[in-house]
C-alpha positions in Angstrom: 279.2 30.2 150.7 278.2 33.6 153.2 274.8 34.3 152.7 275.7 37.6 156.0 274.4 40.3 154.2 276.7 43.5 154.8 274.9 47.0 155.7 274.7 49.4 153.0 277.6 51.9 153.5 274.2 54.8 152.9 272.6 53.1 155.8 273.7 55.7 158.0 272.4 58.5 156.1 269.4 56.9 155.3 269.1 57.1 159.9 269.5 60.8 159.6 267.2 61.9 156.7 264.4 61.3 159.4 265.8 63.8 161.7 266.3 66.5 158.7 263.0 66.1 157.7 261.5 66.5 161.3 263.3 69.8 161.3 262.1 71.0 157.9 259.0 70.2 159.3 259.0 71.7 162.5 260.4 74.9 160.3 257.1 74.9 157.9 254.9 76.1 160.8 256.8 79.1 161.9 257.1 80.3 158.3 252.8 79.7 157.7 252.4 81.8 161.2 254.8 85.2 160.3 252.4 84.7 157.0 249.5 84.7 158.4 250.6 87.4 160.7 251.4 90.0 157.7 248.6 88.8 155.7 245.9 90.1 159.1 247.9 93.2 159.4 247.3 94.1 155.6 243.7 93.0 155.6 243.1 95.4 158.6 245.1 98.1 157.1 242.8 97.8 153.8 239.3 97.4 156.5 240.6 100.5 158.1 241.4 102.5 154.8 238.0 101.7 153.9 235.8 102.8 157.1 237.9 105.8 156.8 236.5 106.5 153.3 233.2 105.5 154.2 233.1 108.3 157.4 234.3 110.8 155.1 231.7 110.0 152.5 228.7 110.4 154.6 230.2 113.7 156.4 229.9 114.6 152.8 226.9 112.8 152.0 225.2 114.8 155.6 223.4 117.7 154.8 225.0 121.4 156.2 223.9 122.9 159.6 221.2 125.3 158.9 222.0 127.1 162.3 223.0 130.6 161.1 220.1 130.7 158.6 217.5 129.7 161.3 218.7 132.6 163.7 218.9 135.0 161.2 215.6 134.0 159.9 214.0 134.6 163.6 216.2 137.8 163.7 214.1 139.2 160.9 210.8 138.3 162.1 211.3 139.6 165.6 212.3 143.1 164.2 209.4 143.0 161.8 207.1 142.2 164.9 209.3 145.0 167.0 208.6 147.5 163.9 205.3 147.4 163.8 204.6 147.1 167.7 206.8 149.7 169.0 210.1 149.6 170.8 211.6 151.5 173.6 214.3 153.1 171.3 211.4 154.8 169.3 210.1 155.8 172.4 213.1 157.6 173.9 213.9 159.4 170.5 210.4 160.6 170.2 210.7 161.7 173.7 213.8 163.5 173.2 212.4 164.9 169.7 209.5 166.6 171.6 211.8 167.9 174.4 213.8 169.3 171.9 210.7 170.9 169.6 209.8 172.8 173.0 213.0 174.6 173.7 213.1 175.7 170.3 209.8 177.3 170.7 208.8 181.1 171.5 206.2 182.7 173.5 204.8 184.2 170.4 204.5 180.6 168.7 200.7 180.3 167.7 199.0 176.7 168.4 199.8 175.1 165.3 203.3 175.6 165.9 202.8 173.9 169.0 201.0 170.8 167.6 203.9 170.7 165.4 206.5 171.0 167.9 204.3 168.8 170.4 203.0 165.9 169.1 203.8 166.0 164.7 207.9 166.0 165.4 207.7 162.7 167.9 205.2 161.6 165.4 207.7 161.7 162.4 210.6 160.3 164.5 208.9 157.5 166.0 207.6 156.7 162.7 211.1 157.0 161.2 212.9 154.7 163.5 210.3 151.6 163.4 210.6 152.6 159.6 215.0 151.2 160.2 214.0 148.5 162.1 211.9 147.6 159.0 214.2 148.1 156.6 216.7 146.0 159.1 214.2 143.4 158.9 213.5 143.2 155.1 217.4 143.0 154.4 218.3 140.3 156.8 215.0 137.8 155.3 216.3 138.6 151.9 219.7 138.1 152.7 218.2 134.5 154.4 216.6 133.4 151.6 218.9 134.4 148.3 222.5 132.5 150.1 221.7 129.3 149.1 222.0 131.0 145.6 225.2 132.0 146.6 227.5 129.4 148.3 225.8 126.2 146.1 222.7 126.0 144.3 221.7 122.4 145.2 221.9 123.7 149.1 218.3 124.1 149.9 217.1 125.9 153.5 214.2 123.8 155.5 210.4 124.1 155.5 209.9 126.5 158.5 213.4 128.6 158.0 212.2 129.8 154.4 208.5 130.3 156.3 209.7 132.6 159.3 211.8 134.2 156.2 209.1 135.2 154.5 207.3 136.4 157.5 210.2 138.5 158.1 209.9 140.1 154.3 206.1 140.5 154.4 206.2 142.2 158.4 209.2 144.5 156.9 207.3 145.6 153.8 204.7 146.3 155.6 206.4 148.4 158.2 208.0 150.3 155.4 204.9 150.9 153.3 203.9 152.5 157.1 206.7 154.4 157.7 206.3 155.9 154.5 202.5 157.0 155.2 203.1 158.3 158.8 206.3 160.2 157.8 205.0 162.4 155.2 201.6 162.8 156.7 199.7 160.6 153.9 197.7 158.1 156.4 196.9 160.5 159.0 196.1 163.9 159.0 198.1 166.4 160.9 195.5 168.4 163.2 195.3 172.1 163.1 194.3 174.3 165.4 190.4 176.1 164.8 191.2 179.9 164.2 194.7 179.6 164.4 195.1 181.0 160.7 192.7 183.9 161.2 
């Protein structure tokens, strides 16, 4: 009786399946690795996406520049202060007012006439230019303080802007209320002459 065992005619196959699998294997990591790969590029597409919406909500978030409003603000108070105080353009009209007054005199022209004409005509002009710069001053303050009214109510100006705004207001009234008196003679006097009328 042979007891020699024959090989199995699937022996040979059974030899190979090693080698397939150590290819599918090898093959496995590649596939993991590309992935991986698009799975980063997504996840820093999405962290990317998101810092960008996270700038533009605190550019949002930051309050406005208050710039324009603070210069204007100082604008107003410095012609206020100029107003009250006395410029060199209220001194070269006054100057040319007077000059003016003279040539228009005569020799017969009795002293009141030449108070007038002197002193009362530079009087009214000087008074009547500080009385614009003023009136500059009281518009730009109240122009200051009423935008936020008009480009969004929830804007509000800072602390000192809406002080130096006021300022500006309060100097202008007060320059106007001046003008006012000195232009049509109701704070001071005009002087007359002693005998002139006789």
């Amino acid at each position: 009786m042979d007891t020699t065992k024959t090989p199995a005619p699937n022996a040979a196959e059974a030899d190979t399946t090693p080698v397939a699998l150590d290819k599918t294997e090898t093959g496995r990591p590649a596939e993991a690795e590309a992935a991986a790969a698009v799975t980063d590029e997504a996840t820093d597409e999405v962290t990317d996406a998101d810092l960008d919406d996270e700038a533009l909500a605190e550019d949002e978030d930051r309050e406005p520049s208050h710039v324009g409003s603070a210069a204007f603000a100082i604008v107003a108070a410095g012609l206020g202060v100029v107003a009250l105080s006395g410029s060199w353009v209220a001194g070269i009209v006054s100057e040319r007012a007077s000059i003016a007054a003279r040539l228009e005199l005569t020799q017969a022209a009795d002293a009141n006439a030449q108070i007038a004409a002197q002193f009362v005509d530079p009087w009214h002009t000087t008074a009547m230019v500080n009385g614009i710069f003023s009136a500059l001053a009281l518009i730009v303050a109240t122009f200051v303080l009423a935008l936020p009214a008009f480009s969004s109510p929830e804007r509000t100006l800072p602390t000192w802007v809406r002080s130096v705004s006021w300022a500006g207001i309060g100097l202008g009234a007060l320059g106007v209320l001046l003008f006012v008196l000195m232009y049509f003679d109701l704070l001071l006097a005009i002087p007359k002459a002693a005998g002139a009328g006789a």
